[in-house]
C-alpha positions as CSV (number, residue, x, y, z in Angstrom):
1,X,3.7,7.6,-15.4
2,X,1.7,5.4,-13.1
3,X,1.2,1.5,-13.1
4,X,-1.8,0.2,-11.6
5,X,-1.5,-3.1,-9.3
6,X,-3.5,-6.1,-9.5
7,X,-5.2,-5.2,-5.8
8,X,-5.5,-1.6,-6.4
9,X,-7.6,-2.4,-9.1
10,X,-9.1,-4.6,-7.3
11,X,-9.8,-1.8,-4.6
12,X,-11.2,0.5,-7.3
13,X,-13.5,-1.9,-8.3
14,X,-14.7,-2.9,-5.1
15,X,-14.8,0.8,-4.0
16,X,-16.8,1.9,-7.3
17,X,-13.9,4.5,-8.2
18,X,-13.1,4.6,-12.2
19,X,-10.0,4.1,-13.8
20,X,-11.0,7.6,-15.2
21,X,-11.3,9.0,-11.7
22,X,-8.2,7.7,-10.2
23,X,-6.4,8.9,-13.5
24,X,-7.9,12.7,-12.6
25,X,-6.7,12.4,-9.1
26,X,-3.6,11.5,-9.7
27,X,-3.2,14.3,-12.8
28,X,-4.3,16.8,-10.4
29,X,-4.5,15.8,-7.0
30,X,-5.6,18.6,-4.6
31,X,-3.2,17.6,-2.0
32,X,-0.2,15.4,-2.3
33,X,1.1,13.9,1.2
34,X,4.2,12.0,2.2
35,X,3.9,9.5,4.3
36,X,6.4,7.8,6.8
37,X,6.0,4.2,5.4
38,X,7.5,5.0,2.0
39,X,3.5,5.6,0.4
40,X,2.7,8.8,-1.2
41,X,-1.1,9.8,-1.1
42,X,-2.7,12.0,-4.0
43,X,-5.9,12.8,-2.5
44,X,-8.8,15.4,-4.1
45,X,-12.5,15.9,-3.7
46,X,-14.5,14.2,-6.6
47,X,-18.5,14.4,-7.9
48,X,-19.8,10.3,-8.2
49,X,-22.6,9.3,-10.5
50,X,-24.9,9.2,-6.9
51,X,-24.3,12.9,-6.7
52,X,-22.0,12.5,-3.4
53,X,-18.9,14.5,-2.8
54,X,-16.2,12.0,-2.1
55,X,-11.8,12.5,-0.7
56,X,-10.6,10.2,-2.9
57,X,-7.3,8.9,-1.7
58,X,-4.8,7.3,-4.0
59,X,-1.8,5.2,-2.6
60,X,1.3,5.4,-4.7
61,X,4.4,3.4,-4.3
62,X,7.0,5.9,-6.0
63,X,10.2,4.5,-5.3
64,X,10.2,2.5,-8.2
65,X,9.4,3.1,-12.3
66,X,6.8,3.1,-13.7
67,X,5.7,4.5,-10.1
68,X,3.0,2.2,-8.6
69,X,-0.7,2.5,-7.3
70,X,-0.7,0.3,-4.5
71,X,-4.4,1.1,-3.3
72,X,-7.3,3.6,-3.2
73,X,-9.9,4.6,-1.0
74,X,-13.2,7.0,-1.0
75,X,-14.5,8.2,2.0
76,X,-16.8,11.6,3.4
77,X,-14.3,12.1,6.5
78,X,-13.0,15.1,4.9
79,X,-12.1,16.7,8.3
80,X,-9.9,13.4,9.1
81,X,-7.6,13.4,5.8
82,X,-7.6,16.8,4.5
83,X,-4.7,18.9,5.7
């Protein structure tokens, strides 16, 4: 179970990522990467309503319950954040 924050909703606003999308990303990420600051990222590949492939990257705090979505991010540098 996953809890959005107030700024990663924010972020998927601001970033034009769905609710919906973030949900599927996060259901079935393609990758799932720990990070050394205590973040986990789900990250996959996703089609947008402009027809562009985009990494989605989604931020999750998961020390705590109901884990938390601290922040998201889309971005075509696949080479950069896929491992």
């Amino acid at each position: 179970m996953f809890k959005f924050s107030k700024h990663s909703i924010e972020r998927l606003l601001e970033r034009q990522i769905t609710i919906d999308i973030a949900e599927q990303v996060l259901e079935h990420p393609e990758e799932i990467i720990e990070n050394n600051d205590g973040l986990t990222v789900y990250q996959a590949i996703k089609l947008f309503e402009n027809g562009k492939n985009y990494l989605v990257r989604i931020y999750v705090h998961k020390k705590v319950e109901p884990q938390i979505v601290v922040t998201a991010i889309r971005t075509t540098k696949f080479k950069k954040y896929k491992q």
